[in-house]
PDB file with SEQRES, HELIX, SHEET and CRYST1 records, atoms N, CA, C and O in Angstrom:
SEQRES   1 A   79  UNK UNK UNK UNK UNK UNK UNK UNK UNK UNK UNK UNK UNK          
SEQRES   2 A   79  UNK UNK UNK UNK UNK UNK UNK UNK UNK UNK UNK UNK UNK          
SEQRES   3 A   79  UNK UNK UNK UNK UNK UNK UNK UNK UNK UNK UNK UNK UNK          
SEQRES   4 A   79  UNK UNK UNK UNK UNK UNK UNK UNK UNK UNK UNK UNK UNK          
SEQRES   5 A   79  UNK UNK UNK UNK UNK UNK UNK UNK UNK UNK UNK UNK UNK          
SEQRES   6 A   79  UNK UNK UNK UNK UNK UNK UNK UNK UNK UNK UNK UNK UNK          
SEQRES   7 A   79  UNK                                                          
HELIX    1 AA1 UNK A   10  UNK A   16  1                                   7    
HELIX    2 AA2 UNK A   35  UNK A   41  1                                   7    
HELIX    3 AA3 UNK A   59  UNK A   63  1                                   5    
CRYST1    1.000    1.000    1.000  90.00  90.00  90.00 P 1           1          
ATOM      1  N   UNK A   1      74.686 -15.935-207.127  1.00  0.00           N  
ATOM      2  CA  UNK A   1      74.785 -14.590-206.633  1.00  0.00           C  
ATOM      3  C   UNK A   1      73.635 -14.347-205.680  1.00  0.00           C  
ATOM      4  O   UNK A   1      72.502 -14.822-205.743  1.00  0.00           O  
ATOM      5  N   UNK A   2      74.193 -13.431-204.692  1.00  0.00           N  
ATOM      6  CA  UNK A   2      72.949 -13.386-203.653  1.00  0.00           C  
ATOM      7  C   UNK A   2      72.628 -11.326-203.470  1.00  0.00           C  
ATOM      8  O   UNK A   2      73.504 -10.483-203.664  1.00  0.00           O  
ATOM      9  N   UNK A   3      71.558 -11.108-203.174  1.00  0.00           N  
ATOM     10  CA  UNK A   3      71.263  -9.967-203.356  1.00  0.00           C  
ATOM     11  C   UNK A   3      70.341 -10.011-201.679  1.00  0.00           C  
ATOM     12  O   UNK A   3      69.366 -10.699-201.379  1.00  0.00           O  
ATOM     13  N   UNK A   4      71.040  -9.085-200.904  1.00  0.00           N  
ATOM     14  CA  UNK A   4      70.211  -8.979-199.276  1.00  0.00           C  
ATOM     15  C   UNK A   4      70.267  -7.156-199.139  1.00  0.00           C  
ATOM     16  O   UNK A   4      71.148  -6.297-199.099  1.00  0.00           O  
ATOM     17  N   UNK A   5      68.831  -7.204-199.101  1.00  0.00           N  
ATOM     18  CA  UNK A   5      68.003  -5.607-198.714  1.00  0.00           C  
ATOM     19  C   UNK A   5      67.804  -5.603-197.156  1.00  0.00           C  
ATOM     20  O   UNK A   5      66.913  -6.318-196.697  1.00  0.00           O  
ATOM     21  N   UNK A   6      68.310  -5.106-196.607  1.00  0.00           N  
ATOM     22  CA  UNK A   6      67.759  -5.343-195.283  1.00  0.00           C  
ATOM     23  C   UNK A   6      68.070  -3.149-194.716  1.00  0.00           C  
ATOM     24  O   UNK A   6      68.813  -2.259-195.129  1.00  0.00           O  
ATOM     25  N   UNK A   7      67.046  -3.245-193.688  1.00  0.00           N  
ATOM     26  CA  UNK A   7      67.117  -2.091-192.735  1.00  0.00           C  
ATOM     27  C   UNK A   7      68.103  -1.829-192.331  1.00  0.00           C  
ATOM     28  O   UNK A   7      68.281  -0.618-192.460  1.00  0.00           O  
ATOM     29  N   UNK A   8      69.287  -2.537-191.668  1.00  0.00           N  
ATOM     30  CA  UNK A   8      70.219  -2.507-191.325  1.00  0.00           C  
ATOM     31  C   UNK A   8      71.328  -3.591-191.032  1.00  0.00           C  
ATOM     32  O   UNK A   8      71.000  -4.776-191.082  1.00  0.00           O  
ATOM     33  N   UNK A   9      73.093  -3.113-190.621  1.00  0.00           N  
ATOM     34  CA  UNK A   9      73.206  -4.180-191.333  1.00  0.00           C  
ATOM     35  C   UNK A   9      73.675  -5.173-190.262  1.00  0.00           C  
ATOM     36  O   UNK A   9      74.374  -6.041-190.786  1.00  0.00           O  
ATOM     37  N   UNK A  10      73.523  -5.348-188.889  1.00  0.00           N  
ATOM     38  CA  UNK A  10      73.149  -6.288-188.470  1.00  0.00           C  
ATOM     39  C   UNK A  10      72.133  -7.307-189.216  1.00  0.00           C  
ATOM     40  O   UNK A  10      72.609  -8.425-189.414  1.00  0.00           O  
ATOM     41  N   UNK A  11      70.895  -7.105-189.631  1.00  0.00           N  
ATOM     42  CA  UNK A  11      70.084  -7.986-190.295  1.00  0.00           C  
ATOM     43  C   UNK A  11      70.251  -8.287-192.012  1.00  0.00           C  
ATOM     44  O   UNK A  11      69.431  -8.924-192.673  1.00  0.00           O  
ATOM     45  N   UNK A  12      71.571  -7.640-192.568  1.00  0.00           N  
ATOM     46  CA  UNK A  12      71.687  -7.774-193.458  1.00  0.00           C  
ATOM     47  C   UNK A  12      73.183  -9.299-193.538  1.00  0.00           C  
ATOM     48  O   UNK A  12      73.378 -10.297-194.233  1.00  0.00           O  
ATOM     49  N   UNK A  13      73.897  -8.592-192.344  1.00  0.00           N  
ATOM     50  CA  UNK A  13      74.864  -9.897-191.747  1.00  0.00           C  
ATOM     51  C   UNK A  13      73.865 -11.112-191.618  1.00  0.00           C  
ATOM     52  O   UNK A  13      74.267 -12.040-192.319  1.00  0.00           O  
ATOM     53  N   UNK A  14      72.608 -11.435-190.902  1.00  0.00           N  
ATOM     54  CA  UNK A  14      72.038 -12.350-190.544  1.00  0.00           C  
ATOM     55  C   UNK A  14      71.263 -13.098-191.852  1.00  0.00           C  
ATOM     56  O   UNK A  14      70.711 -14.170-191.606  1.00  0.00           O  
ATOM     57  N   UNK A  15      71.208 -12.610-193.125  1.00  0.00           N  
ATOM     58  CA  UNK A  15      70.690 -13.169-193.726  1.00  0.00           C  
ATOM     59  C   UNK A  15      71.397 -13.176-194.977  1.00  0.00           C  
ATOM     60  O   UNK A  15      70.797 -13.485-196.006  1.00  0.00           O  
ATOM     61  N   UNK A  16      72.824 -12.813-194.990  1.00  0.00           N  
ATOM     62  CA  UNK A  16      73.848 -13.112-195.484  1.00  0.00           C  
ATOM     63  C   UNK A  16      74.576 -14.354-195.062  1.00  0.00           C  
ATOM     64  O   UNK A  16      75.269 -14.988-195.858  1.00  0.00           O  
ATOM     65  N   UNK A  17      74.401 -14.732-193.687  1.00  0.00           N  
ATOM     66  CA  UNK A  17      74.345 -15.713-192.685  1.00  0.00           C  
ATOM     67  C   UNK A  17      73.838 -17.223-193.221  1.00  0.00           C  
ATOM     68  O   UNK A  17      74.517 -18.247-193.140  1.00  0.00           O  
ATOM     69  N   UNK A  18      72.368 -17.116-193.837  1.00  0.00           N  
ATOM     70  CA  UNK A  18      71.283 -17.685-194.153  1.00  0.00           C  
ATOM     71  C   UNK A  18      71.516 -18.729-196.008  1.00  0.00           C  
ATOM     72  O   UNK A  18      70.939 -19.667-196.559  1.00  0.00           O  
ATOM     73  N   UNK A  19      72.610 -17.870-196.309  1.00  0.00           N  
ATOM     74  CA  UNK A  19      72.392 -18.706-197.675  1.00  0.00           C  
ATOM     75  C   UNK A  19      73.476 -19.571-197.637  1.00  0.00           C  
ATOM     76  O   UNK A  19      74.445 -19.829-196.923  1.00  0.00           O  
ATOM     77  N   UNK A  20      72.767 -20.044-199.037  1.00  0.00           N  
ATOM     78  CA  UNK A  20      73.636 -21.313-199.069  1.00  0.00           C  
ATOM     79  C   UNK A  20      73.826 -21.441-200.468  1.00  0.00           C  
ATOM     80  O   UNK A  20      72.822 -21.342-201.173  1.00  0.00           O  
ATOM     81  N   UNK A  21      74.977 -21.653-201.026  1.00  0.00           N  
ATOM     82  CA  UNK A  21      75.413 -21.334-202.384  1.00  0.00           C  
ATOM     83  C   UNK A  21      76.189 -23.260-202.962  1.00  0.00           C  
ATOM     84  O   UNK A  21      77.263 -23.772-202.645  1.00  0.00           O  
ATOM     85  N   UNK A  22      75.344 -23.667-203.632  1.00  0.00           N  
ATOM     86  CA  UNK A  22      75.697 -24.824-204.467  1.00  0.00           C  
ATOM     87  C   UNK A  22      76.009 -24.718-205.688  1.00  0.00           C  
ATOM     88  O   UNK A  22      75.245 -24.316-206.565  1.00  0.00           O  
ATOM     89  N   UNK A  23      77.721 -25.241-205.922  1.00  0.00           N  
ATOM     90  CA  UNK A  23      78.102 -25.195-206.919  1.00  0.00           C  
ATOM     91  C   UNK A  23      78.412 -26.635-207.999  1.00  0.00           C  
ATOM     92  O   UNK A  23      78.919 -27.687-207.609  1.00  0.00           O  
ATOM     93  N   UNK A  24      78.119 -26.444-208.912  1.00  0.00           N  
ATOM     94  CA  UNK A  24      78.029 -27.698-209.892  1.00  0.00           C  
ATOM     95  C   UNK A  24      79.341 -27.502-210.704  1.00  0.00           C  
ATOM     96  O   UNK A  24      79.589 -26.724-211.625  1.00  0.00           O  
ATOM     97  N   UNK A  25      80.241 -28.605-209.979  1.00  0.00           N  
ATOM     98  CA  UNK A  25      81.602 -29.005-210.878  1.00  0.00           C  
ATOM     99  C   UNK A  25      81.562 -29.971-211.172  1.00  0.00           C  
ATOM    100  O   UNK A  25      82.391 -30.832-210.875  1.00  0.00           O  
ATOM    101  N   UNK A  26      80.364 -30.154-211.996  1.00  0.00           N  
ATOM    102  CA  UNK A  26      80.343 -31.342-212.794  1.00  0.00           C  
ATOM    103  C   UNK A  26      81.197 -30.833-214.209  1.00  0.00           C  
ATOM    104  O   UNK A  26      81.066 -29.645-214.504  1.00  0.00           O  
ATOM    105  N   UNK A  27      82.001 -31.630-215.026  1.00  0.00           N  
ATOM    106  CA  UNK A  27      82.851 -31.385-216.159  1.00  0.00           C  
ATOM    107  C   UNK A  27      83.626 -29.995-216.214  1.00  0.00           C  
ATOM    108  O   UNK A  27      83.627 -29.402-217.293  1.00  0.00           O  
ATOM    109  N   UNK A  28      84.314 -29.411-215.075  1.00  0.00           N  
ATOM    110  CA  UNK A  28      85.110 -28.382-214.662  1.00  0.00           C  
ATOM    111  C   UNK A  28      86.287 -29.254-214.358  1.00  0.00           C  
ATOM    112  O   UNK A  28      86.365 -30.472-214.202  1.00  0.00           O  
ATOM    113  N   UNK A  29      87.441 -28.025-214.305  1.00  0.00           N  
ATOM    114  CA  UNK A  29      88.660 -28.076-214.863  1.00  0.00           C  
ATOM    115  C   UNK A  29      88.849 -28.002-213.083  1.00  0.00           C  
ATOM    116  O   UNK A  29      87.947 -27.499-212.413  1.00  0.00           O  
ATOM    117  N   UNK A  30      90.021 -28.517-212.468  1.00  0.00           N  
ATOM    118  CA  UNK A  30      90.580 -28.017-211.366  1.00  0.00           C  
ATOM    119  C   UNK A  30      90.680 -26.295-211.440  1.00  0.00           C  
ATOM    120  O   UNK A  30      90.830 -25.697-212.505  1.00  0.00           O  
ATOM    121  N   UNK A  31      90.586 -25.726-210.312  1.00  0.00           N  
ATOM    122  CA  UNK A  31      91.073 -24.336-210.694  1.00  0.00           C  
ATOM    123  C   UNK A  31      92.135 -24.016-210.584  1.00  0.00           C  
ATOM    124  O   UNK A  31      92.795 -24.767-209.866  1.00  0.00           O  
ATOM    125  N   UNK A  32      92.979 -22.651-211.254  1.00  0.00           N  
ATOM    126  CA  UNK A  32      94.523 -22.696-211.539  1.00  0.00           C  
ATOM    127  C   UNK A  32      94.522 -21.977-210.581  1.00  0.00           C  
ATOM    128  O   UNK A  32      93.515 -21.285-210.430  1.00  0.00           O  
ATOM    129  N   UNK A  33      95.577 -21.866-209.627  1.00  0.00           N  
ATOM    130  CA  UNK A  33      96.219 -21.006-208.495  1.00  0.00           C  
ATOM    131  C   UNK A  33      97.189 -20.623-208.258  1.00  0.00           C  
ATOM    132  O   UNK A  33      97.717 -20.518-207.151  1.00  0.00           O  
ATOM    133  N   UNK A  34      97.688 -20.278-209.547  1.00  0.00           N  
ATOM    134  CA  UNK A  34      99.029 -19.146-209.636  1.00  0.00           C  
ATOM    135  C   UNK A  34      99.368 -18.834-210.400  1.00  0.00           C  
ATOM    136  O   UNK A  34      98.573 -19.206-211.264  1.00  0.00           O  
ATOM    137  N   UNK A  35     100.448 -18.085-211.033  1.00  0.00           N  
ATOM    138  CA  UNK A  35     100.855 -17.207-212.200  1.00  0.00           C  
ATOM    139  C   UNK A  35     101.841 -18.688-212.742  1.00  0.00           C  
ATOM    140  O   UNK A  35     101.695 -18.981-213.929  1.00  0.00           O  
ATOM    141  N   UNK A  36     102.714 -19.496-211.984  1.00  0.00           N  
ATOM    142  CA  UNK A  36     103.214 -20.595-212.739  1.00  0.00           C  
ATOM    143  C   UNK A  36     102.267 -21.438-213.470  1.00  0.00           C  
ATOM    144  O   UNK A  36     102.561 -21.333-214.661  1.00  0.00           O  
ATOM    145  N   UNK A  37     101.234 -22.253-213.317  1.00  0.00           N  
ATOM    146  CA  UNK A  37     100.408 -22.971-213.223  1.00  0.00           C  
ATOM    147  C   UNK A  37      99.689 -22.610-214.534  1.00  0.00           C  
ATOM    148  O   UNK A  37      99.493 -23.453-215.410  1.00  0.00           O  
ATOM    149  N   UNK A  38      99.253 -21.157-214.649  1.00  0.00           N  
ATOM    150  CA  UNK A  38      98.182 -20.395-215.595  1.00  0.00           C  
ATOM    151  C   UNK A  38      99.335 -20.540-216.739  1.00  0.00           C  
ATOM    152  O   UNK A  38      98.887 -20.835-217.847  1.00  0.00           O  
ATOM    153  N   UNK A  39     100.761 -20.380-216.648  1.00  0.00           N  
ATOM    154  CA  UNK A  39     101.942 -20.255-217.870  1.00  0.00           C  
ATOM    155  C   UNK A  39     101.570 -22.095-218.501  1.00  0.00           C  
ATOM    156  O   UNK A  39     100.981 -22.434-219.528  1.00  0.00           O  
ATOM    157  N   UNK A  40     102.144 -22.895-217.491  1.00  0.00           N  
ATOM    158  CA  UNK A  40     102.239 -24.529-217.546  1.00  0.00           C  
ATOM    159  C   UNK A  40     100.583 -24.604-218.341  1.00  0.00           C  
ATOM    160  O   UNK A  40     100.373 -25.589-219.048  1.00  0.00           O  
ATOM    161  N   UNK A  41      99.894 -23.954-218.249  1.00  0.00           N  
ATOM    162  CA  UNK A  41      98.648 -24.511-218.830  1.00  0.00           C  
ATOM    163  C   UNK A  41      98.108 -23.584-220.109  1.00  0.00           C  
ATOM    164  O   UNK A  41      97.314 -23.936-220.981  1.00  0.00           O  
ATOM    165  N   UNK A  42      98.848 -22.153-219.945  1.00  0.00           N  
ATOM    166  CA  UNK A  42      98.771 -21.493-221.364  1.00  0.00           C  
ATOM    167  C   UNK A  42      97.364 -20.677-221.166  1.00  0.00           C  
ATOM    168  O   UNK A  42      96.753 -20.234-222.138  1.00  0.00           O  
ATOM    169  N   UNK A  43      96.915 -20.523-219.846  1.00  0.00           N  
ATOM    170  CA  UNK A  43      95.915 -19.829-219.339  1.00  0.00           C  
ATOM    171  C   UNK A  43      95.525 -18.345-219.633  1.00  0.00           C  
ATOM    172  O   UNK A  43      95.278 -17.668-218.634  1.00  0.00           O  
ATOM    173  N   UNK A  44      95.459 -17.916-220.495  1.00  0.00           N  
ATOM    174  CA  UNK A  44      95.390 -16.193-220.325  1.00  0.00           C  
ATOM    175  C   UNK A  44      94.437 -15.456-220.930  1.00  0.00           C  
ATOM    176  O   UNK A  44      93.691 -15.910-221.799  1.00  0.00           O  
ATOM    177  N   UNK A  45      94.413 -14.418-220.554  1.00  0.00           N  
ATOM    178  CA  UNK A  45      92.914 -13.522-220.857  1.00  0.00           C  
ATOM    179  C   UNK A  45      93.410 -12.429-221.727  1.00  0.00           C  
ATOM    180  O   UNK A  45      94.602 -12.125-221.769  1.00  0.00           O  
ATOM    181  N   UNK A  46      92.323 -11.736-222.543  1.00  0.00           N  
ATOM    182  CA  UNK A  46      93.467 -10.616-223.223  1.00  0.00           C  
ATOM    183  C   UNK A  46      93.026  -9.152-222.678  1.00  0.00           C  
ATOM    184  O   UNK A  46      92.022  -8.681-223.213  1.00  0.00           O  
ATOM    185  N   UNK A  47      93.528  -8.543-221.887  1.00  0.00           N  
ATOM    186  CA  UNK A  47      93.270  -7.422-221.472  1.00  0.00           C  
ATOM    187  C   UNK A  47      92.705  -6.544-222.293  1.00  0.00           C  
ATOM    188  O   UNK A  47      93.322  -6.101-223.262  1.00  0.00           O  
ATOM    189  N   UNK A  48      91.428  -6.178-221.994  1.00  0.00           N  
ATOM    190  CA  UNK A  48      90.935  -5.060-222.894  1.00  0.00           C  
ATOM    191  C   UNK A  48      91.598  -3.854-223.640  1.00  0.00           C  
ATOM    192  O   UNK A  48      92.256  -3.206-222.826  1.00  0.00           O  
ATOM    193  N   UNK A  49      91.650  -3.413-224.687  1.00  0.00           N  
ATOM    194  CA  UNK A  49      92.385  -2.100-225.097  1.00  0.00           C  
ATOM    195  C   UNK A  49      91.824  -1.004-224.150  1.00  0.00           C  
ATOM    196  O   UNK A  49      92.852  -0.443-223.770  1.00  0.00           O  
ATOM    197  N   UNK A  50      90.794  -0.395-223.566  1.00  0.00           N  
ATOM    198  CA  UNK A  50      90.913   0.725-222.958  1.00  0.00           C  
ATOM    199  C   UNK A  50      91.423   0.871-221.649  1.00  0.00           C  
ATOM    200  O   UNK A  50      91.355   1.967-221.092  1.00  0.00           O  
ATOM    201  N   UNK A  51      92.060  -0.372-220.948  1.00  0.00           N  
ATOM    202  CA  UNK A  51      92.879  -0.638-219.620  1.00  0.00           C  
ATOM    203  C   UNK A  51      94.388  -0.317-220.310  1.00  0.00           C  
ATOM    204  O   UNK A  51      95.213   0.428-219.783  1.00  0.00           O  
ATOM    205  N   UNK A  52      94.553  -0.904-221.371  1.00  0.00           N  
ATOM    206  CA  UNK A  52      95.995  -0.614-221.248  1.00  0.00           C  
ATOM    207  C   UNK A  52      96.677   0.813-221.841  1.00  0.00           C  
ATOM    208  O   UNK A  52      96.224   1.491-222.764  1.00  0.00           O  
ATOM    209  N   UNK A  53      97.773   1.049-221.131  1.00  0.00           N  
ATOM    210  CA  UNK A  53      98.085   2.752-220.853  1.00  0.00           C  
ATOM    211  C   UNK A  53      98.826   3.024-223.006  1.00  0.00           C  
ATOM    212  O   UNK A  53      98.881   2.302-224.002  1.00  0.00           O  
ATOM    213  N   UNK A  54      99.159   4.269-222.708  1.00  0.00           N  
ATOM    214  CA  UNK A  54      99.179   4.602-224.250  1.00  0.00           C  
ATOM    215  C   UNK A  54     100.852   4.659-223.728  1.00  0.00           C  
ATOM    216  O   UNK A  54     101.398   5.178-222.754  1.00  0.00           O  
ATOM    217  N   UNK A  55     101.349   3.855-224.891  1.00  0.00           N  
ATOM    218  CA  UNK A  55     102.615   3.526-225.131  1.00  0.00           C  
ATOM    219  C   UNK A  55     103.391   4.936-225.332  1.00  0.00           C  
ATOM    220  O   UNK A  55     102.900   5.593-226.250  1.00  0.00           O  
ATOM    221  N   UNK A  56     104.478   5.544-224.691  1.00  0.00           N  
ATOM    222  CA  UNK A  56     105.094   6.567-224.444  1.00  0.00           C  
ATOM    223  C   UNK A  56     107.006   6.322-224.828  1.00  0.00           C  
ATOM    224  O   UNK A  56     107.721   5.895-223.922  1.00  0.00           O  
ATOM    225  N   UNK A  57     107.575   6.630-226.131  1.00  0.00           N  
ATOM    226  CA  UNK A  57     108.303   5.996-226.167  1.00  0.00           C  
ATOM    227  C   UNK A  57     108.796   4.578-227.014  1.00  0.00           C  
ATOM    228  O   UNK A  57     107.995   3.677-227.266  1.00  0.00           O  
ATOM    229  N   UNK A  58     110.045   4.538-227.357  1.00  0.00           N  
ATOM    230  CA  UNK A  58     110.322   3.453-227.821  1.00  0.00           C  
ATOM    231  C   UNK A  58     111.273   2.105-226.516  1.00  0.00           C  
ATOM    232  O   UNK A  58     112.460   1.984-226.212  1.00  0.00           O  
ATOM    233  N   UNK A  59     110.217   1.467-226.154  1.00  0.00           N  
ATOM    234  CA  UNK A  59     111.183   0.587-224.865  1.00  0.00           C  
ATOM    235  C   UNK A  59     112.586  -0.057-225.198  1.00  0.00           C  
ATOM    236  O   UNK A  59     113.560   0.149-224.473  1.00  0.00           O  
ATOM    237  N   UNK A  60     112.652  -0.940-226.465  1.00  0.00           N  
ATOM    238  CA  UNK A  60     114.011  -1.546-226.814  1.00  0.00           C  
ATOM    239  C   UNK A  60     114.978  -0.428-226.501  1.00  0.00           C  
ATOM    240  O   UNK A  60     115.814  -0.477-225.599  1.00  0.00           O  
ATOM    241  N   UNK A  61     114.695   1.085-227.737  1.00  0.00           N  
ATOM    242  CA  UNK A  61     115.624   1.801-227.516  1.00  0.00           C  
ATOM    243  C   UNK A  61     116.285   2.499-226.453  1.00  0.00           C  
ATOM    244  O   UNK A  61     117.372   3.075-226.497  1.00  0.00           O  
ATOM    245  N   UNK A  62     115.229   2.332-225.171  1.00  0.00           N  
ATOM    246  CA  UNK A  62     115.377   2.728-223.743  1.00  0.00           C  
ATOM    247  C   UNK A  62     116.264   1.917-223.491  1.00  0.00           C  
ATOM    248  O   UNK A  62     117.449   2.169-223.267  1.00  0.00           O  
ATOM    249  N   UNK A  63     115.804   1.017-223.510  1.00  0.00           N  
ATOM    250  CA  UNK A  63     116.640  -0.220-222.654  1.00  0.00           C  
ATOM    251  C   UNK A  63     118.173  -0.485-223.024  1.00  0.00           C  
ATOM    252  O   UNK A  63     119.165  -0.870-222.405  1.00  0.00           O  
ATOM    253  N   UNK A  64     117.870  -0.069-224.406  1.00  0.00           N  
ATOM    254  CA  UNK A  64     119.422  -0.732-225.190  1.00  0.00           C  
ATOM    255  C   UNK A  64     120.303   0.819-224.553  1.00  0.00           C  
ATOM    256  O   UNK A  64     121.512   0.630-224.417  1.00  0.00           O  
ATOM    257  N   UNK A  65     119.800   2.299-224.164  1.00  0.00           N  
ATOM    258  CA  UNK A  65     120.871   2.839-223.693  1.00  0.00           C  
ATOM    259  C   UNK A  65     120.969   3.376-222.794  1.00  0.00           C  
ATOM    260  O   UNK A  65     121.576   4.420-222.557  1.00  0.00           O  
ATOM    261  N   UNK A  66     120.248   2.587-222.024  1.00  0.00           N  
ATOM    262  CA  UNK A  66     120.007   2.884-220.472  1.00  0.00           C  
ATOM    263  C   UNK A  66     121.370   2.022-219.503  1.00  0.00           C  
ATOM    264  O   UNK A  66     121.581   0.813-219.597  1.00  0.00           O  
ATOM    265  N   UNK A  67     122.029   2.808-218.763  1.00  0.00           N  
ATOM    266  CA  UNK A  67     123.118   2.553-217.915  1.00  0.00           C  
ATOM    267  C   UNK A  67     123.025   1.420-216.748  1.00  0.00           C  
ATOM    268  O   UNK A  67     124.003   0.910-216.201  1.00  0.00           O  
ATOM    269  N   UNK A  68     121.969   1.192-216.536  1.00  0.00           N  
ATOM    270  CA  UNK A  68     121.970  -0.170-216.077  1.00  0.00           C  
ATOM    271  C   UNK A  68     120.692  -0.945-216.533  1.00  0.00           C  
ATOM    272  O   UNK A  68     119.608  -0.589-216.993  1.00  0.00           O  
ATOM    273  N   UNK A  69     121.118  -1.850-216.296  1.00  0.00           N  
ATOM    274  CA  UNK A  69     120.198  -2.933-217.458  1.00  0.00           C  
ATOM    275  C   UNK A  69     119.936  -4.465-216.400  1.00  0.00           C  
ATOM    276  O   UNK A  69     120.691  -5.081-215.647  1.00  0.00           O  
ATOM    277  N   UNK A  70     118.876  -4.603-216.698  1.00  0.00           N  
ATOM    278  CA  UNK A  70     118.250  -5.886-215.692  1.00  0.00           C  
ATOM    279  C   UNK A  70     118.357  -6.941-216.636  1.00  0.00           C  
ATOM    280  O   UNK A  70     117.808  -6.935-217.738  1.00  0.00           O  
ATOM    281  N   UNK A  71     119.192  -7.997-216.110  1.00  0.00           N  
ATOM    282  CA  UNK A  71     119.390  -9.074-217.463  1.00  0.00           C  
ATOM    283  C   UNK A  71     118.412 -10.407-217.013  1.00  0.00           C  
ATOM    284  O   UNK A  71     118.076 -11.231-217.865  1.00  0.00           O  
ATOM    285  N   UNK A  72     118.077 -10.504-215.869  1.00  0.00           N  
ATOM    286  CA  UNK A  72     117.138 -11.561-215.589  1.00  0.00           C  
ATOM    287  C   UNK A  72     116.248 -11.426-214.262  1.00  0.00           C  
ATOM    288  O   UNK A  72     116.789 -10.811-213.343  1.00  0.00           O  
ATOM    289  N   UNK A  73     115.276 -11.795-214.094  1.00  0.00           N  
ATOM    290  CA  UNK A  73     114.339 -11.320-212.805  1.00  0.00           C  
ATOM    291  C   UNK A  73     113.071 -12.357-212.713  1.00  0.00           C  
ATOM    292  O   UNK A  73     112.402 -12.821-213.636  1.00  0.00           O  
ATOM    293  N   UNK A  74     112.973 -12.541-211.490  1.00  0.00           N  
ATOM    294  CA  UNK A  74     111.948 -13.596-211.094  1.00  0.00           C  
ATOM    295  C   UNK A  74     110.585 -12.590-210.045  1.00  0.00           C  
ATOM    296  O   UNK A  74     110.773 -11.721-209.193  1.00  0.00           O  
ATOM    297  N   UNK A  75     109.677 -12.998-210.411  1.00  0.00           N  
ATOM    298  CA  UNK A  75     108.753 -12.254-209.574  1.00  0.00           C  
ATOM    299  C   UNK A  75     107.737 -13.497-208.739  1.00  0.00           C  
ATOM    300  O   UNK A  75     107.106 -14.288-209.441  1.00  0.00           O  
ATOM    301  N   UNK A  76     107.670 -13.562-207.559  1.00  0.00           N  
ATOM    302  CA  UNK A  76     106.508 -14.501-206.718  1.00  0.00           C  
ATOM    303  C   UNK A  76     105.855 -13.742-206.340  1.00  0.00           C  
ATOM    304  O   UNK A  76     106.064 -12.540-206.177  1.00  0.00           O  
ATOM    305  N   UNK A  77     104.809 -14.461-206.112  1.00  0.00           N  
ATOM    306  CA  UNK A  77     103.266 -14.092-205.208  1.00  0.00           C  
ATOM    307  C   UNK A  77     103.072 -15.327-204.361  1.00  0.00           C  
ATOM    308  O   UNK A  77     102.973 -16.493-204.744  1.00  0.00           O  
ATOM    309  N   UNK A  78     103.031 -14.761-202.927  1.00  0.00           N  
ATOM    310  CA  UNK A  78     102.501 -15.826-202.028  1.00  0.00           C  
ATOM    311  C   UNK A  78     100.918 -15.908-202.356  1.00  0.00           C  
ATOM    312  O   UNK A  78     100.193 -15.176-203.031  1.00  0.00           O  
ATOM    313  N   UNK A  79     100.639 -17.209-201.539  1.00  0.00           N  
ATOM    314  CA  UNK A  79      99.107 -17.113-202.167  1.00  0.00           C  
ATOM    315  C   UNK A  79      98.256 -17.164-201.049  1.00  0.00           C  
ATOM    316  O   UNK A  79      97.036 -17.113-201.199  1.00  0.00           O  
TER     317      UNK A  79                                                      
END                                                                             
């Protein structure tokens, strides 16, 4: 991590310019680069409880009598 104080930010560009950041992948994993990849490898994080929204509702029962109904769906992300 780099931390630049400068007067302004022309000279804060210039010595942002200036570093040089070495990273040690010694005994590191390739990194994963996509939502397939993170599944194929079982990759996942557990979202904190105060991010996720307060459940409103019963969803099955939505779904089961809701007039149209999505029976399969694919989602991509270019990368």
């Amino acid at each position: 991590m780099q931390w630049t104080v400068a007067d302004i930010q022309k000279h804060a560009d210039m010595a942002a310019d200036l570093a040089v950041v070495d990273y040690n992948m010694e005994n590191k994993e390739p990194p994963i680069l996509s939502v397939e990849e993170a599944i194929r490898k079982s990759s996942f994080f557990e979202v904190p409880s105060f991010i996720q929204p307060k459940q409103v509702g019963d969803f099955s029962e939505g779904m089961g009598e809701a007039d149209h109904k999505i029976l399969s769906a694919e989602a991509c992300r270019g990368s």
